[in-house]
NUTIFI-476191 format. One line per 5 residues: number of its first residue (from 1); their letters; for each residue x, y, z of C-alpha. Coordinates in steps of 0.02 Angstrom, whole numbers. Layout:
BEGIN
NUM> A> X,Y,Z | ...
***
This chain:
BEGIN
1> XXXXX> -3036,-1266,-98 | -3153,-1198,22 | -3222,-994,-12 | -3127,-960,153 | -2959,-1010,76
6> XXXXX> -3003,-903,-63 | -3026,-760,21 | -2870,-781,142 | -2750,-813,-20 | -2838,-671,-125
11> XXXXX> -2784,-536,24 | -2629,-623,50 | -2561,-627,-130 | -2654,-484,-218 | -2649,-514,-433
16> XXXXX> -2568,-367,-512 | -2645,-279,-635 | -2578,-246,-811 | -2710,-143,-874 | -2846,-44,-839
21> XXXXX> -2979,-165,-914 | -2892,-316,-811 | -2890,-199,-650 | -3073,-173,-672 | -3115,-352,-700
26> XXXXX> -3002,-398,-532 | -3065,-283,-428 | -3252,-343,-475 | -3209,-509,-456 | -3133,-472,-278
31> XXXXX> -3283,-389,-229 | -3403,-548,-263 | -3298,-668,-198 | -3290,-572,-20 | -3475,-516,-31
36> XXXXX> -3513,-709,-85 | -3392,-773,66 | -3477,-646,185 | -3635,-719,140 | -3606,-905,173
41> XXXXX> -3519,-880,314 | -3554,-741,424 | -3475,-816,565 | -3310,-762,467 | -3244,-559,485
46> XXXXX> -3243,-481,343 | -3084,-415,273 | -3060,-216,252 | -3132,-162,75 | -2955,-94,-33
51> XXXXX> -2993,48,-135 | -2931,81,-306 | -2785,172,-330 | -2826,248,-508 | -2666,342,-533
56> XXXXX> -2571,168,-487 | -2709,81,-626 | -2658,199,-749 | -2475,163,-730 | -2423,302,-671
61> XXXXX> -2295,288,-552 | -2151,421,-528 | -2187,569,-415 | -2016,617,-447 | -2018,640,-641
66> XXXXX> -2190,729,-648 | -2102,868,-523 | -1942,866,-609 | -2066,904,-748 | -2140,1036,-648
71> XXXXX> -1988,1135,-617 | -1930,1130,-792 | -2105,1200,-865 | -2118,1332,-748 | -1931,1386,-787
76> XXXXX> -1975,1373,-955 | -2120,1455,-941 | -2046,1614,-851 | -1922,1627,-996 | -2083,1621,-1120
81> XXXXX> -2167,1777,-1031 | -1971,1873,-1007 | -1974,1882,-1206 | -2157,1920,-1222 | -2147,2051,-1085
86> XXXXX> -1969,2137,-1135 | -1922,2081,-1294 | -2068,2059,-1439 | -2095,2204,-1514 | -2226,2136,-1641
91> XXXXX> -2413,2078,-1629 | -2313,1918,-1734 | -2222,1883,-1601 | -2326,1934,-1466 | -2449,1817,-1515
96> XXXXX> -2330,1663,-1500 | -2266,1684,-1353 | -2457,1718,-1290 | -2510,1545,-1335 | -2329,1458,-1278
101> XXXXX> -2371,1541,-1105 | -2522,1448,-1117 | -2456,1288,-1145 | -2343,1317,-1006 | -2484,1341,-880
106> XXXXX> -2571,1217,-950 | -2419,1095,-935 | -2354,1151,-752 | -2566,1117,-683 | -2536,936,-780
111> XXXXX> -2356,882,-669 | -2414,972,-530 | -2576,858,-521 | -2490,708,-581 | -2351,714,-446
116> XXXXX> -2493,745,-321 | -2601,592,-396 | -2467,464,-380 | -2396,498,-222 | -2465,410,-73
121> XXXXX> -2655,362,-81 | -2690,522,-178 | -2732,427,-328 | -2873,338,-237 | -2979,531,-265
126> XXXXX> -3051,474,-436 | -3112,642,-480 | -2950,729,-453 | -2882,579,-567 | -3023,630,-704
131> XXXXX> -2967,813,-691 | -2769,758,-713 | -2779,646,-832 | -2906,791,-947 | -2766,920,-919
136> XXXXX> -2647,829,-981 | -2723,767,-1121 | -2764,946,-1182 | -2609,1050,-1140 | -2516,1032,-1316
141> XXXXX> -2621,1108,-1403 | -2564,1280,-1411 | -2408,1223,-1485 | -2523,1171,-1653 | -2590,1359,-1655
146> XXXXX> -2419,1429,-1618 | -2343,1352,-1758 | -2484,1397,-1896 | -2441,1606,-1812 | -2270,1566,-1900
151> XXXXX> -2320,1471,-2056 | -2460,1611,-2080 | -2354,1765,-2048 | -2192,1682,-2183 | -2349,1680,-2305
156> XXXXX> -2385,1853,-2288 | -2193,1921,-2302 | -2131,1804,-2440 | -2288,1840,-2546 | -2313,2015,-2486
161> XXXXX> -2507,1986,-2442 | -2597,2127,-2400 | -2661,2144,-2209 | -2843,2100,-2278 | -2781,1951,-2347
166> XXXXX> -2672,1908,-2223 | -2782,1946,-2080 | -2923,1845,-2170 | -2789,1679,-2196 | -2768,1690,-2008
171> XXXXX> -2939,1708,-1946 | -2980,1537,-2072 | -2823,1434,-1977 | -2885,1512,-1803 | -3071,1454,-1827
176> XXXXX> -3004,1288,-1903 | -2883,1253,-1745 | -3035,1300,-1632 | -3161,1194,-1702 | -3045,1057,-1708
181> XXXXX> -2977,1078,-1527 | -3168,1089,-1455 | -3194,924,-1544 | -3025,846,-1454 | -3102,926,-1287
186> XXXXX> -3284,887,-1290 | -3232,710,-1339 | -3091,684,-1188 | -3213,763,-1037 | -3364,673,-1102
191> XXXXX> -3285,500,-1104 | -3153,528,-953 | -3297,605,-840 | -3466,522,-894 | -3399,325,-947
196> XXXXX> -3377,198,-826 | -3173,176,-786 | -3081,63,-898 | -3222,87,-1040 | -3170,68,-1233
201> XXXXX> -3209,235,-1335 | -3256,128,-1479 | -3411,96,-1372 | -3479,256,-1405 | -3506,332,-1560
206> XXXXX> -3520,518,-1502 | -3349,508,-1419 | -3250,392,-1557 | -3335,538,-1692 | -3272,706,-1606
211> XXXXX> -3105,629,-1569 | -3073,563,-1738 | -3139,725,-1791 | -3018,831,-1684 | -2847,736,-1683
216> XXXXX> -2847,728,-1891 | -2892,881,-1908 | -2741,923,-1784 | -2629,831,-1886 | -2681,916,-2047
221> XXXXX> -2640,1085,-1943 | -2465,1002,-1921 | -2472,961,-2098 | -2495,1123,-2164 | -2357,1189,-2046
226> XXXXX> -2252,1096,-2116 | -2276,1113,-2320 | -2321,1278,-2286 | -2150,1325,-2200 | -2047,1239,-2325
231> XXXXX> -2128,1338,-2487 | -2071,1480,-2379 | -1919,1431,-2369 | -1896,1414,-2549 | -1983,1557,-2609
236> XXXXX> -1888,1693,-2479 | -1749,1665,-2607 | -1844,1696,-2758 | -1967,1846,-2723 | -1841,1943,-2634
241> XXXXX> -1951,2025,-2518 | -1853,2004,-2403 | -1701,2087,-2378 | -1517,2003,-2386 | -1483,2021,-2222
246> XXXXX> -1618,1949,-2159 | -1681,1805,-2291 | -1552,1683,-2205 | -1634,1719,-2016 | -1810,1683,-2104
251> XXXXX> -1770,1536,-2170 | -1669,1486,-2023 | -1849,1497,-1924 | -1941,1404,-2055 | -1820,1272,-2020
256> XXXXX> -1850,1291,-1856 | -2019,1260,-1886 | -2035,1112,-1986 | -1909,1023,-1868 | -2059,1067,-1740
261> XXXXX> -2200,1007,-1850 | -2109,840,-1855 | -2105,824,-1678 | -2300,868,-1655 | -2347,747,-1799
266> XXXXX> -2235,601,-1714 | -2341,634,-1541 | -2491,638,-1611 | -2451,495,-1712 | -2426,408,-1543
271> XXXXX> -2585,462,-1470 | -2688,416,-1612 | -2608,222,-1601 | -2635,220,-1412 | -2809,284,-1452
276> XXXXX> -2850,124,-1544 | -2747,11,-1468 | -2800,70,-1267 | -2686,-77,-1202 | -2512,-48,-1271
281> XXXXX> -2387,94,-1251 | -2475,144,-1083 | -2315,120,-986 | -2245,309,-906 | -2095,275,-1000
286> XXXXX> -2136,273,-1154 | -2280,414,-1135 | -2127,545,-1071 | -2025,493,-1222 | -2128,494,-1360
291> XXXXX> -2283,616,-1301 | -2205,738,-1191 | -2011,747,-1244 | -2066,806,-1414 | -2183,979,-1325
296> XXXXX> -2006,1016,-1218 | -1882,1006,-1406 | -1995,1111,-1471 | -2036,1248,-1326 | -1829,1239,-1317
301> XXXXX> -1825,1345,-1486 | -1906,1481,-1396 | -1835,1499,-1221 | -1726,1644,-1299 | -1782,1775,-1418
306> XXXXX> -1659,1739,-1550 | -1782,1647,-1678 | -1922,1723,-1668 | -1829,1902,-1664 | -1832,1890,-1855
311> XXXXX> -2013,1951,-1889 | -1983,2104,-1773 | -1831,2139,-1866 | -1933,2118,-2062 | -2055,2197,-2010
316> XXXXX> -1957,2355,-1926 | -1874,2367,-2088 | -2035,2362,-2188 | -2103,2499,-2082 | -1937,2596,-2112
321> XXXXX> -1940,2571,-2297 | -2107,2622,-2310 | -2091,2803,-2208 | -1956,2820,-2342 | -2052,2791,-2489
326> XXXXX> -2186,2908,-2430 | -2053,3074,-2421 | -1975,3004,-2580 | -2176,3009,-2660 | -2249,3155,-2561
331> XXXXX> -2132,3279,-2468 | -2102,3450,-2543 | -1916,3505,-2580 | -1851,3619,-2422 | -1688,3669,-2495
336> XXXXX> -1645,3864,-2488 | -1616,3877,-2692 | -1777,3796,-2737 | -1893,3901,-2798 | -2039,3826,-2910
341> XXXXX> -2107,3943,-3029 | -2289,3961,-2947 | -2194,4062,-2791 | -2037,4154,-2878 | -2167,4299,-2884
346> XXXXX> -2220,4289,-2701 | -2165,4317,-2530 | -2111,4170,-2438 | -2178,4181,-2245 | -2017,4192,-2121
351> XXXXX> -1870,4200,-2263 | -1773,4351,-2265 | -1722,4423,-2424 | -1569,4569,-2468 | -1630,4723,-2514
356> XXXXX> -1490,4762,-2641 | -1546,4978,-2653 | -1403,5061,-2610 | -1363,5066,-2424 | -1486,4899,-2405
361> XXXXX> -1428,4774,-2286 | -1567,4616,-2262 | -1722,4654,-2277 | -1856,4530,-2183 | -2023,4484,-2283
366> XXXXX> -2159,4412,-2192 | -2168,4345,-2004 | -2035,4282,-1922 | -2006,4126,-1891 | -1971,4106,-1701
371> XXXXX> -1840,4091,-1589 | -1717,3954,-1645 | -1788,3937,-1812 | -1691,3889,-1955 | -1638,4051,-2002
376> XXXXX> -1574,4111,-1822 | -1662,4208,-1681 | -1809,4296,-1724 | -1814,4265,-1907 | -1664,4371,-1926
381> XXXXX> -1522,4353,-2036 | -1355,4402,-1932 | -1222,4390,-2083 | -1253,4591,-2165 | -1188,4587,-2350
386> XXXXX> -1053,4671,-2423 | -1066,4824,-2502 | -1100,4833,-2693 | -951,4919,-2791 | -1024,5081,-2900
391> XXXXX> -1028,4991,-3079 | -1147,4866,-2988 | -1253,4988,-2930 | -1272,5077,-3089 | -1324,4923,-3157
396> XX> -1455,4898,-3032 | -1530,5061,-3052
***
């Protein structure tokens, strides 16, 4: 068969691609045989050069899930910063919702440029497909940080840390998520924006270290969510710092939470298959099921206040008990009768005293107290007392 035939049936009956390696290799191959037919026979037009459609490549294919997508993050999303806004009252809480907002901007940027990437010929803009496909990549991370905030802050109630401690414990699992999330993002924008398309990341060394690097040490993060959630849920029960009315709502979010670390450990479980095997699982179906389903369970738990309300509730009553410990320990007694032994002697500034001479009515010692004080207008006593019968005053003289 001629190179002319070639060419006709090649743009006739285009091969579809079922991978990105195999859409790499077919467009390459297309290239040489036109630029070999152009060659041989220049008496022959050329055909118009097709560009890749990356998005297409990459198998992704429904405009219409990625904004269905969109609509449900940003709903989601405005829920998130309703509670943050109106409703926490601690920095606990505060500092969940912060980082679930963050996911949810993160996640609404990744449908928004997804739908734009696979409709029409958008896809065909291969930096804007770099860009899409590093967003979404990186968005669910916050939900690993969000859930060591919880597993942290159950440490410090059910074993009554102090703030040092606690605040130390924190800063550790903060720096630990950070270093491992840098290593998860250095490794995805090097090798998505600096390797040729369709490239194998066990190729290069740098890329295959920092991402092997990042995603265990991600999964230990889950890990630790995990364990560390369920010895709080045992020990709530035994320490009895908590009180119990409020023990059952604790554990209740501990549950929550492990049910959550499950569902982060089985996507990145899937991501760190796919990362090793680049040629199966790529299909959109099974990356909205297994990678993104999971991130949408788990923001679900906080859409409404009612979990998370817990730790602004322990910690209210904390606060309370301890203002009540410190009159118990430290406030003087106020009553009228008591007089301690050191003052029976001495004039007490703003009382007012009987004078019990004969003829006395009240007599006022000291300054007055002020208008509206506690005993009336002006320091004043109103009541006058009775009279003393004579025997009594006899007695007094």
């Amino acid at each position: 068969m001629s190179s002319t035939s070639l060419n006709v049936l090649s743009v006739l009956f285009p091969p579809r691609p079922t991978s990105l390696l195999a859409a790499t290799a077919t467009a390459t191959v297309s290239a040489l045989a036109a630029s070999s037919t152009g060659t041989a026979n220049t008496s022959t037009p050329k055909s118009p050069t097709r560009r890749l459609n990356y998005a297409t490549l990459a198998q992704w294919n429904s405009p219409e899930i990625a904004y269905l997508f969109l609509a449900l993050t940003i709903l989601m999303t405005v829920c998130i910063l309703r509670n943050l806004i109106f409703k926490a009252k601690t920095i606990q809480t505060k500092t969940v919702y912060v980082y679930l907002s963050i996911w949810g901007l993160a996640r609404a940027a990744c449908f928004a440029m997804r739908g734009y990437s696979v409709t029409g010929a958008n896809g065909e803009n291969y930096s804007f497909f770099q860009w899409a496909n590093i967003v979404a990549s990186l968005g669910f991370m916050p939900l690993a940080e969000a859930m060591a905030v919880i597993t942290v802050e159950g440490f410090a109630i059910v074993f009554g840390f102090s703030k040092k401690l606690a605040s130390r414990l924190d800063i550790l699992v903060k720096a630990l998520f950070i270093a491992f999330g840098c290593c998860v993002a250095g490794s995805v924008m090097n090798f998505t924006l600096n390797r040729p398309f369709g490239s194998n990341m066990k190729d290069y060394t740098t890329d295959l270290v920092l991402r092997e690097i990042g995603f265990n040490g991600l999964i230990l993060l889950t890990l630790f969510s995990g364990i560390g959630c369920s010895i709080n849920l045992v020990y709530a029960v035994v320490t009895r710092r908590i009180s119990t009315k409020l023990v059952l709502r604790f554990n209740l979010m501990m549950v929550v939470t492990i049910v959550q670390s499950v569902l982060i450990l089985v996507k990145l479980v899937y991501i760190t298959y796919r990362n090793w095997n680049p040629q199966q699982l790529r299909d959109e179906t099974a990356w909205y099921t297994i990678s993104i389903l999971p991130e949408y369970i788990f923001v679900m738990f906080y859409v409404s206040h009612f979990f998370a309300r817990v730790f602004d509730d322990i910690y209210s009553e904390m606060n309370e008990s301890a203002v009540i410990r410190d009159l118990e320990a430290g406030t003087p007694d106020l009553r009228f009768n008591a007089v301690t032994p050191e003052v029976k002697d001495k004039q007490v500034s703003g009382f007012a005293t009987p004078d019990l001479r004969e003829g006395g009515g009240p007599r006022r010692v000291g300054t007055p107290v002020g208008a509206g004080g506690w005993f009336g207008e002006g320091g004043r006593v109103h009541a006058e007392l009775p009279a003393l019968p004579e025997s009594d005053k006899q007695n007094s003289a």
